[in-house]
N, C-alpha and C positions, 0 to 999 in steps of 0.2 A: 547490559540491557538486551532484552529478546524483542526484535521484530517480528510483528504478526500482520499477515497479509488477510481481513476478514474481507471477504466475497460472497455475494450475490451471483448464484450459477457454478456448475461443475463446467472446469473444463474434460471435455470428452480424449479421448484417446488420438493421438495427431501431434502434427508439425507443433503445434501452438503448446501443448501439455509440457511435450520435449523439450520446448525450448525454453519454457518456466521453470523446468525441474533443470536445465545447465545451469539458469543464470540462479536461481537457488542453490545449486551445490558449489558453485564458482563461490556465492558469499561465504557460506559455510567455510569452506576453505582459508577466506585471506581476514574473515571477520570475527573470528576467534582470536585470532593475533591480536586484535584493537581492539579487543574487552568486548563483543558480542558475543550471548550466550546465544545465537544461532535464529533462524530462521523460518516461523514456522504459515503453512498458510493454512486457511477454514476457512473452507468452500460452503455457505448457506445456501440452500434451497429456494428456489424464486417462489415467490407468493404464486400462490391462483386464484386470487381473487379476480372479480370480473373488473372492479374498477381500479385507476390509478391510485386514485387516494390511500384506498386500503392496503394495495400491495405495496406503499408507499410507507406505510406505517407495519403492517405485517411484517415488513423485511427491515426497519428500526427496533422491532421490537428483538428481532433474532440478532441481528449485529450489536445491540446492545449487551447483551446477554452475553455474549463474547468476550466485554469488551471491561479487563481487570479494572481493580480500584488505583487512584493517581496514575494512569496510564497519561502516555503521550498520544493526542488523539489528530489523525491529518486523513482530510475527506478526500478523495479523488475526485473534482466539480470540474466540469467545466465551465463553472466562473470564477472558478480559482486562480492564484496567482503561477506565469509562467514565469517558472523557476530554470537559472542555467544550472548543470551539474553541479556544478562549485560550489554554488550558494549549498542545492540542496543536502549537499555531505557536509558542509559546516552546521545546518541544523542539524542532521544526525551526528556530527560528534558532540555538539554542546548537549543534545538532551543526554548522551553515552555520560559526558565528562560532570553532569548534573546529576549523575547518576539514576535515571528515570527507568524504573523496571521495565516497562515495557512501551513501545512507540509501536501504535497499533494505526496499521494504513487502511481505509474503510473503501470498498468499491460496489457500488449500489449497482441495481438491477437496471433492466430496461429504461424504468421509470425513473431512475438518480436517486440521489439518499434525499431522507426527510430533510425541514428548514434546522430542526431539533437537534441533529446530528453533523448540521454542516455548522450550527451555531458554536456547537459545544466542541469544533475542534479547533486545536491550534494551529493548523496550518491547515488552508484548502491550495490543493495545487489540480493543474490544469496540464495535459498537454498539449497546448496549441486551443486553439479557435474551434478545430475540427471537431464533428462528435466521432469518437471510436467505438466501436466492439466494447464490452467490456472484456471480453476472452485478452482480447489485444492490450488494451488499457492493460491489466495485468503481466502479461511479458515484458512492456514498455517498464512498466514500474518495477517488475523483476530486475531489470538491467541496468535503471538509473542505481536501486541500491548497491547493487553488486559496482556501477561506477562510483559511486560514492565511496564507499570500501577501498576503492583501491585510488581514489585521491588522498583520500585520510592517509592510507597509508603509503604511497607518493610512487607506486608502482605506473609504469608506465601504460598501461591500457586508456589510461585517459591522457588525449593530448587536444592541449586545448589553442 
């Protein structure tokens, strides 16, 4: 199974880029061993539209386009469910051990992703209450996969 990290905004050059592109080659690394064909992320362009609504659909219509046929689909919302690590790496090995091409993690703009897109996916998760960055949202999410990976495969980085 290939994870794809689709996004809304470049991350620019910095701390934050850095540390997405560790915690992506850290997977790469221990997530080949456990049947992942790797890790890829696309970065989409923010709307410019003047209103939400439209950039709200503008930026559905680009993440859809992304987004393969019988994919695993999981929105980053924050009214999603907060998930402990554990949990969330037992999702990623059942959709791996289901054999599911691809688990495509979705991370909206300013404005959050459409109702359309948080409908249509099978897992909405959250981190925390709080509203984040999405730059940040994204390293968070880089890090939880890469802890996942290395629960699955029982290596000690995660200690729970």
């Amino acid at each position: 199974m290939r994870l794809v990290v689709v996004s809304i905004g470049r991350l620019k050059q910095g701390p934050e880029r850095e540390l997405a592109e560790r915690y992506r080659e850290r997977f790469d690394d221990i997530g080949r061993k456990l049947g992942f064909r790797g890790l890829d992320i696309h970065e989409i362009p923010e709307s410019r539209a003047r209103d939400a609504a439209t950039r709200i659909a503008e930026e559905a219509v680009a993440i859809s386009a992304a987004i393969p046929e019988k994919s695993v689909l999981v929105a980053l919302d924050e009214r999603g469910d907060n998930l402990d690590s554990s949990a969330f790496a037992r999702h990623l090995g059942r959709w791996r051990d289901e054999q599911a091409g691809h688990t495509i993690f979705t991370i909206g703009g300013a404005d959050g992703l459409s109702p359309d897109l948080r409908r249509k996916a099978k897992l909405r998760m959250a981190f925390g209450a709080a509203t984040w960055p999405h730059q940040i949202v994204r390293v968070m999410l880089l890090e939880q996969i890469y802890r996942a990976a290395t629960i699955l495969a029982g290596h000690p980085y995660h200690r729970a």
